[in-house]
Backbone as a chain_set.jsonl record, in Angstrom:
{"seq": "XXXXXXXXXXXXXXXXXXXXXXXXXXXXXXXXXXXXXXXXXXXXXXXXXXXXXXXXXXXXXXXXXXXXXXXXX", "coords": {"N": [[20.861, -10.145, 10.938], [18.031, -9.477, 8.8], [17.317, -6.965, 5.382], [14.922, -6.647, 5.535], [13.995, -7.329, 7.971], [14.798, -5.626, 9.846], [13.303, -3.096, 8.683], [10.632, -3.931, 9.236], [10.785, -3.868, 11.964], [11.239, -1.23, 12.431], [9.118, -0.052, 11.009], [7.259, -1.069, 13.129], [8.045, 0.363, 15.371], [7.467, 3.302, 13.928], [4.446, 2.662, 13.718], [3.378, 2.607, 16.574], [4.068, 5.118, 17.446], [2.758, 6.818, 15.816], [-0.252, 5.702, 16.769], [-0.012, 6.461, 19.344], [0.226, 9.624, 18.839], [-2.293, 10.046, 17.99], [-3.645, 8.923, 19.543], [-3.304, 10.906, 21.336], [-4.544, 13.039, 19.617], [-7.292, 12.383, 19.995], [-7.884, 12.961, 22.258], [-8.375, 15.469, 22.535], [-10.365, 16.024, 20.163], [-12.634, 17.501, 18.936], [-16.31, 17.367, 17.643], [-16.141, 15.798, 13.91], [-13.148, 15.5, 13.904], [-13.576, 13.534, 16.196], [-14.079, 11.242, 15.364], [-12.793, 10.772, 13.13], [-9.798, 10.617, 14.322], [-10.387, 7.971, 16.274], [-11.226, 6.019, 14.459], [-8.651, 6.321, 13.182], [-6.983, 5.553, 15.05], [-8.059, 2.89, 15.557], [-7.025, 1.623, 13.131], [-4.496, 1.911, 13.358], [-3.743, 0.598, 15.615], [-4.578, -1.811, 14.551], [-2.276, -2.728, 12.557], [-0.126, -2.535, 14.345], [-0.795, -4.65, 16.11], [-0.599, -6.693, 13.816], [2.692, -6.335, 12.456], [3.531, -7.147, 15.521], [2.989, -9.219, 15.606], [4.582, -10.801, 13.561], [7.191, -9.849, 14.068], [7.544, -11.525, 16.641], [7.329, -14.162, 15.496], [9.359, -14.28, 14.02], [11.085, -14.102, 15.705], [12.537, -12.302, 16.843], [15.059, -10.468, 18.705], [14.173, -8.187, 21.938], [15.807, -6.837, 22.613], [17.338, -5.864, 20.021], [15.332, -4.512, 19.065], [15.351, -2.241, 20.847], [17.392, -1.156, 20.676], [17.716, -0.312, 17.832], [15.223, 1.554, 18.654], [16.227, 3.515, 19.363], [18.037, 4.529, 17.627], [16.306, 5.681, 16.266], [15.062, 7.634, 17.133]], "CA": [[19.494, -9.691, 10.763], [18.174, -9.183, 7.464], [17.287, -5.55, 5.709], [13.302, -7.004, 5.918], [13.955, -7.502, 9.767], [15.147, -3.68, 10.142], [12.895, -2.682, 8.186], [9.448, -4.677, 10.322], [11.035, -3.087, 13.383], [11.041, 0.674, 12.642], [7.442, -0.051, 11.051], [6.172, -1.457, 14.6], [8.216, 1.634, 15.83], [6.772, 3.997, 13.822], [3.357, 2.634, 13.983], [3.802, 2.804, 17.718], [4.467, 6.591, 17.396], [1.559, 7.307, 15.128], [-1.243, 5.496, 17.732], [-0.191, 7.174, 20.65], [-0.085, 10.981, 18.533], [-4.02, 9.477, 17.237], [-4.634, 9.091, 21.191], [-3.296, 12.222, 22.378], [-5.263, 13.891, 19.084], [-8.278, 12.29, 20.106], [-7.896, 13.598, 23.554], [-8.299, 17.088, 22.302], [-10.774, 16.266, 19.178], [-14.077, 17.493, 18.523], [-16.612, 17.366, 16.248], [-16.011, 15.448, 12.993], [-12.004, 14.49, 14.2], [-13.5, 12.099, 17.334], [-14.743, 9.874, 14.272], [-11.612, 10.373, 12.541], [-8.996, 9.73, 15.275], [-10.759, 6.636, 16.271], [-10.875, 5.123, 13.058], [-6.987, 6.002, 13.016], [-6.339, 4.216, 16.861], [-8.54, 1.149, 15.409], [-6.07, 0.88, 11.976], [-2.858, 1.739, 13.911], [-3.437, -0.79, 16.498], [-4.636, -3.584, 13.729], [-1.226, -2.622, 12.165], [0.899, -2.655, 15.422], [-0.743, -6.145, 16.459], [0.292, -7.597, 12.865], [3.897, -6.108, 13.111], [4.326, -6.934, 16.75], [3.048, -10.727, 15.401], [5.294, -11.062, 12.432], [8.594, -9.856, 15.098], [7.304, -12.396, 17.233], [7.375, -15.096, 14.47], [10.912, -14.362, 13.631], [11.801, -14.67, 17.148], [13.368, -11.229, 17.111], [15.266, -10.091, 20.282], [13.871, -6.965, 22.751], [17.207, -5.4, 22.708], [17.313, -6.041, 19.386], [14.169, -3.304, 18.62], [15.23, -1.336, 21.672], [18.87, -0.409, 20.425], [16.678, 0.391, 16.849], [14.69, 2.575, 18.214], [17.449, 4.488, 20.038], [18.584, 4.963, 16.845], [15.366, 6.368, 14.94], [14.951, 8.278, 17.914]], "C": [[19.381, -9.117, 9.35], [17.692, -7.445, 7.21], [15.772, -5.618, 5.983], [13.206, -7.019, 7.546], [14.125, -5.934, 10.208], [13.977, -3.161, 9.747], [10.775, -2.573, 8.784], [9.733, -3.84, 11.611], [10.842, -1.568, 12.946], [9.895, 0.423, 11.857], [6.595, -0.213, 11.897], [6.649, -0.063, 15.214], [7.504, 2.973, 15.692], [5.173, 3.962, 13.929], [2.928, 2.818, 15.32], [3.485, 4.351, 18.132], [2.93, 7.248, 17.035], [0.3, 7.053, 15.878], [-1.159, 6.2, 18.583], [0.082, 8.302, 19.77], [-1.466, 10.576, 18.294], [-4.316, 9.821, 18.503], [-4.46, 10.695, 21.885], [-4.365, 13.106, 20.94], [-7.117, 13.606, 19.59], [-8.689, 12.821, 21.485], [-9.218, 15.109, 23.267], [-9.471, 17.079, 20.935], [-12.362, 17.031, 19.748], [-15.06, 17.437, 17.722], [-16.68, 15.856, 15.251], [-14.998, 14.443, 13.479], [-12.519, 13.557, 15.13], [-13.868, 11.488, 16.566], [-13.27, 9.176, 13.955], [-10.247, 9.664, 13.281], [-9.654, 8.52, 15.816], [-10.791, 6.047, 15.634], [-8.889, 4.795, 12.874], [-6.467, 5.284, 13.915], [-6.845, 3.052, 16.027], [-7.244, 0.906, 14.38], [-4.653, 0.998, 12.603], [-2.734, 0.615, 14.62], [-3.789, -2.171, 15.775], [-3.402, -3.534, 13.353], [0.145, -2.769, 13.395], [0.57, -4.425, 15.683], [-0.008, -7.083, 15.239], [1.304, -7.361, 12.594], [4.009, -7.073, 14.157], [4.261, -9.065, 16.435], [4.418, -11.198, 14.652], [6.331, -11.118, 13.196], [8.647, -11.25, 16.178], [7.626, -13.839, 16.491], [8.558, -15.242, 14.175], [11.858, -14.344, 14.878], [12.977, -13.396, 17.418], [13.738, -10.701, 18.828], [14.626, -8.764, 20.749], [15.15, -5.956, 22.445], [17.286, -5.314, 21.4], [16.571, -4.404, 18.665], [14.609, -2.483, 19.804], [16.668, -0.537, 20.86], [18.201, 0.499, 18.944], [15.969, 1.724, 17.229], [15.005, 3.412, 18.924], [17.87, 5.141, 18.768], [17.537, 5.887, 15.735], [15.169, 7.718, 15.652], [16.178, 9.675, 17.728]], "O": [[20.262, -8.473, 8.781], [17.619, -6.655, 8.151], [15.296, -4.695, 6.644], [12.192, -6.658, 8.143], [13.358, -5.334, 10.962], [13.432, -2.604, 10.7], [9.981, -1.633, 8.737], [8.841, -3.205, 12.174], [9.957, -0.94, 13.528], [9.21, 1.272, 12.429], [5.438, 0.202, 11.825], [5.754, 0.7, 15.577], [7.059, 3.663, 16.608], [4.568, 5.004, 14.183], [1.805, 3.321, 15.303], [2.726, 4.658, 19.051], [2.201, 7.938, 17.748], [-0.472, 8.011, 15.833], [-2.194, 6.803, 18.868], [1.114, 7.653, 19.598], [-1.946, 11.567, 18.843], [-5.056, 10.767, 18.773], [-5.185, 11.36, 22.625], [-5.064, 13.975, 21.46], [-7.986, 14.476, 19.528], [-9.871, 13.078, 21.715], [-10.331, 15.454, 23.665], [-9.593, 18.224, 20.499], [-12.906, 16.954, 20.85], [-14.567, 17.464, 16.594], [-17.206, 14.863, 15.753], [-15.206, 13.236, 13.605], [-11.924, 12.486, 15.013], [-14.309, 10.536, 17.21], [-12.746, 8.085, 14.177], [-9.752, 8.576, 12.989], [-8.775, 7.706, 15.532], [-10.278, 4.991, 16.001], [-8.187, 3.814, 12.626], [-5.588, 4.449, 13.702], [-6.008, 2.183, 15.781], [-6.428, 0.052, 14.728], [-3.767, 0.19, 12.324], [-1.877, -0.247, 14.424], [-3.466, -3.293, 16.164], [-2.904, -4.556, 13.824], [1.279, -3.12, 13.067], [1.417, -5.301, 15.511], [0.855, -7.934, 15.455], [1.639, -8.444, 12.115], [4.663, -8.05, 13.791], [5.055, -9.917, 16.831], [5.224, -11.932, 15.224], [6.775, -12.259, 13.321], [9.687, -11.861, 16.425], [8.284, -14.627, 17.171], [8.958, -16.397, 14.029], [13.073, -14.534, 14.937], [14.029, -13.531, 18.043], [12.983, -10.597, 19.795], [14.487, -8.022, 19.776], [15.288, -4.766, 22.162], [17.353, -4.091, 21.279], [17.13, -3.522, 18.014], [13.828, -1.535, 19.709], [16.689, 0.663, 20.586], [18.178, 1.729, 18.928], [15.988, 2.739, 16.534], [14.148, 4.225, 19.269], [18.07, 6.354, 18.826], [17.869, 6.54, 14.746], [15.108, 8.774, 15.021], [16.22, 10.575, 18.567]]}, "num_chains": 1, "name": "protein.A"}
């Protein structure tokens, strides 16, 4: 696996991370932030779908990103 393949995976990881803190902030927003956290869920999840495509494309394994993100973890 190359260092571009590592590198795609802990970006879907972390983008991953960053949507669901957006959802739990939007939980709790009011105001001004329910604009802002929604804007951030819409760009995290355009960014997770084109990640999760690109892994897909390279035919990357599950265990592959699971042992990864054991390790970011």
């Amino acid at each position: 696996m190359s260092e571009n393949d590592i590198e795609l995976i802990k970006s879907m990881i972390i983008t991953k991370r960053e949507l669901d803190n957006a959802n739990q902030n939007f939980e709790h927003a009011s105001g001004d932030l329910i604009d802002y956290y929604a804007y951030q869920m819409k760009a995290d999840k355009a960014k997770l779908d084109y990640l999760i495509k690109e892994i897909k494309q390279k035919e990357i394994s599950l265990s592959i990103i699971e042992d990864l993100k054991l390790r970011i973890v």
